[in-house]
C-alpha angles and dihedrals in degrees: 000000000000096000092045081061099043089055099044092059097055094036081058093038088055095044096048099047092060082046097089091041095066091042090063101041085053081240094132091116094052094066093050087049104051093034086064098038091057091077086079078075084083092080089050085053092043100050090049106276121134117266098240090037087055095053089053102042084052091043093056092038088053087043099053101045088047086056102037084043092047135084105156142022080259101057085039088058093045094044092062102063095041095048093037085056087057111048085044097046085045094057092040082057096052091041084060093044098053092033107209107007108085107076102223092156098061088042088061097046105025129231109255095145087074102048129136159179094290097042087056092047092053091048093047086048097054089037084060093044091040095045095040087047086054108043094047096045098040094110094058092037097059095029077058094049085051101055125327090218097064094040082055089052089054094047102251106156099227099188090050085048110054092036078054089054102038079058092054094052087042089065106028086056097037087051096041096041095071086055112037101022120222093279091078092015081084101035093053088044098063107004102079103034081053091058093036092047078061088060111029125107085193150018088257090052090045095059092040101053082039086060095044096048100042078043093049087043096052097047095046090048085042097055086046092043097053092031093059095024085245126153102283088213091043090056097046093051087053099050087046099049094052088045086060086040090051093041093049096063128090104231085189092056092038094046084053095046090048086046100047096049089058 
């Protein structure tokens, strides 16, 4: 039990502190996208390929077509759905070819009942790459995010940049995936940097609380989980969702309504 909790936290960690990142690259979409297109990794598996082999050979794969295919921001946006729906309608094909041997199930909700040593060493490994990444570019990143001119009069390579960040992602998504499933991939990708972005003086606050927050929400969904027999990526949606909910709500407003009613 002890080692399930232990990787779900840095699988979360991991997770939350790229989370800020995509919000202010406005790559929130390419998460979704590639989170759902990563279920093509099935026929990799399928045909013999390691599992987590087979994530970052289709990461790369989803990443490249969506730049060689992209011009703008506009054709970016419109290449990840179509790509996305066909990596996804080519593994439901193929799902329907070979019945019952493609687990589609485990691939929407993770698998983190059956984690391990070496899933918790992956995922402390890419934690260690993703937070180092982080911390020591944070400056460019967010200077970027600002305004891409400036960032280009002060020498910031963009195109190195964002191929360093869409990497980053790559990995990040194609570790945590196996775990948490793309259900909560995508929830603990944008969920908790939205709340901590509520409650953040600065872009280092702002990665930290978004740690704290996606890491509280996933012990506290792992001890229920384990403790009801309940789908450990079903429960943590759910927590997350109703933290955003909760976070989202002005107690001050709520409290002068309620006062002026009695």
């Amino acid at each position: 039990m002890f080692i399930i909790i232990l990787t779900a936290l840095v699988s979360s960690f991991n997770l939350a502190i790229t989370g800020p990142v995509i919000l202010w690259q406005r790559m929130a979409n390419i998460g979704d996208a590639l989170s759902h297109a990563l279920i093509a990794s099935l026929i990799l598996t399928f045909l013999g390929i390691d599992e987590f082999i087979a994530t970052i050979i289709i990461s790369i794969v989803f990443m490249l077509l969506v730049t060689i295919f992209s011009d703008s921001s506009e054709d970016r946006a419109k290449n990840l759905v179509i790509f996305s729906s066909l990596f996804i309608s080519v593994t439901l094909l193929f799902a329907d070819i070979f019945d019952g041997q493609f687990r589609i199930q485990e691939m929407i909700t993770g698998d983190i009942i059956s984690s391990g040593y070496h899933e918790l060493f992956i995922c402390a490994y890419i934690a260690l790459i993703n937070s180092t990444f982080i911390f020591t570019k944070l400056n460019k990143i967010v200077l970027v995010a600002i305004s891409k001119d400036i960032a280009l009069v002060n020498g910031i390579n963009l195109r190195f940049l964002k191929f360093s960040i869409a990497l980053i992602l790559a990995l990040t998504i194609s570790v945590s995936i196996q775990i948490t499933g793309i259900l909560l991939l995508t929830s603990l990708l944008i969920i908790p940097a939205s709340i901590a972005k509520k409650i953040s003086n600065s872009p280092g606050d702002m990665v930290i609380k978004s740690a704290i927050i996606g890491c509280g929400c996933s012990l506290i969904s792992a001890f229920i989980s384990l403790a009801y027999d309940l789908s450990f990526s079903a429960t943590n949606s759910a927590i997350l969702v109703l933290s955003y909910i909760f976070s989202s709500l002005d107690i001050n407003l709520i409290r002068a309504k309620f006062l002026r009613k009695i």
